[in-house]
C-alpha positions in Angstrom: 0.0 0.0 0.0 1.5 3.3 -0.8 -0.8 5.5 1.5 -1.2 4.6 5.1 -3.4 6.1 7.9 -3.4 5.7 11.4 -5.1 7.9 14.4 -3.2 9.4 16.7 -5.2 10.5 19.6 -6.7 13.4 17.6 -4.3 13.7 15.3 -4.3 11.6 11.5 -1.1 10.8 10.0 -1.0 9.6 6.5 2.3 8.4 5.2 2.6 8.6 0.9 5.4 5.9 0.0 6.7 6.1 -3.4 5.6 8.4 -6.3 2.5 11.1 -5.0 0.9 11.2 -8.5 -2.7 11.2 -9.9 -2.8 6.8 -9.9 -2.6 7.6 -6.1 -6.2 9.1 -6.1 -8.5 6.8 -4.7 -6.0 5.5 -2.5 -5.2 8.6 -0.8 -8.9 9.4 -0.8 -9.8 5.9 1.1 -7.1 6.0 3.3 -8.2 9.3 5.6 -12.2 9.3 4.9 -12.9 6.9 7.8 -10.6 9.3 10.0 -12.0 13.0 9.5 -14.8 12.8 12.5 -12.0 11.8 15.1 -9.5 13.7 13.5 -8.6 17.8 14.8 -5.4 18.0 12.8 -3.3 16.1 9.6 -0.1 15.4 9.1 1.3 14.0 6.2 4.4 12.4 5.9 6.5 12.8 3.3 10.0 11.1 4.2 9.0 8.2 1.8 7.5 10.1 -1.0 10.4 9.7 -4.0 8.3 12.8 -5.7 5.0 14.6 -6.6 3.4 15.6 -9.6 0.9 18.6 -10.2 -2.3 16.4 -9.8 -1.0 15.1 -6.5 -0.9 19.2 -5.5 -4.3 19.4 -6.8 -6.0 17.0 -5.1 -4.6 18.0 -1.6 -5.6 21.6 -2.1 -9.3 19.4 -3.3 -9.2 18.1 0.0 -8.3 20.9 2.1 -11.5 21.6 3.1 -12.3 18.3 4.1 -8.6 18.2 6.3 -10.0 21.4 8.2 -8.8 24.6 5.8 -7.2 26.1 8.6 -3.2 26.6 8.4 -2.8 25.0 11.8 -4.5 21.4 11.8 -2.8 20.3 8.7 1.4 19.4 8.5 3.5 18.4 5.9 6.5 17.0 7.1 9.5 15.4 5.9 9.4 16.1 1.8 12.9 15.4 0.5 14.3 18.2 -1.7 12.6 17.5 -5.0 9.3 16.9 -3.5 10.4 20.4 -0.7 10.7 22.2 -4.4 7.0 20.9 -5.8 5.8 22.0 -2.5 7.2 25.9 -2.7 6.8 26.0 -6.1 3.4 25.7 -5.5 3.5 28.0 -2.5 1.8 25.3 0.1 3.6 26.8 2.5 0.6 29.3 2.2 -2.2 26.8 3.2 -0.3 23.9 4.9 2.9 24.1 7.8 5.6 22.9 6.2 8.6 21.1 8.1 11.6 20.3 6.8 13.3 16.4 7.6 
């Protein structure tokens, strides 16, 4: 599986291993919708993400309303330094924290 989920306390962590690209759709999409009643905040992980691609972008700025659109509850964390590029280049900095490995 190359999205995982698991609930910590209040807090939803999804892990994207591999390539973040539009294939990863329906995957992404089923592995947090179970979550988002329990869930205050987001993090996703990106320390095993080899790269993403524009539709990847897309669809989390899609589901940003459904993550909670505030800046706070939702953390992207650990995006190597092609996937730290994607990320700036598309100024998610704006809408999501964004931390560095």
């Amino acid at each position: 599986m190359a999205v995982s989920a698991q609930l910590v306390g209040t807090e939803l962590h999804l892990a994207v291993d591999g390539i973040f690209d539009i294939e990863l759709y329906h995957e992404f999409n089923n592995s947090y919708k179970h979550y988002l009643d329990q869930a205050q905040s987001v993090v996703i992980d990106f320390a095993k993400t080899q790269r993403i691609d524009s539709a990847a972008l897309g669809l989390m700025l899609l589901r940003c309303e459904q993550f909670g659109a505030e800046k706070s509850n939702i953390s992207l964390i650990n995006p190597n330094p092609a996937v730290m590029k994607s990320l700036q280049i598309a100024q998610m900095q704006n809408l999501f924290k964004l931390q560095a490995s």
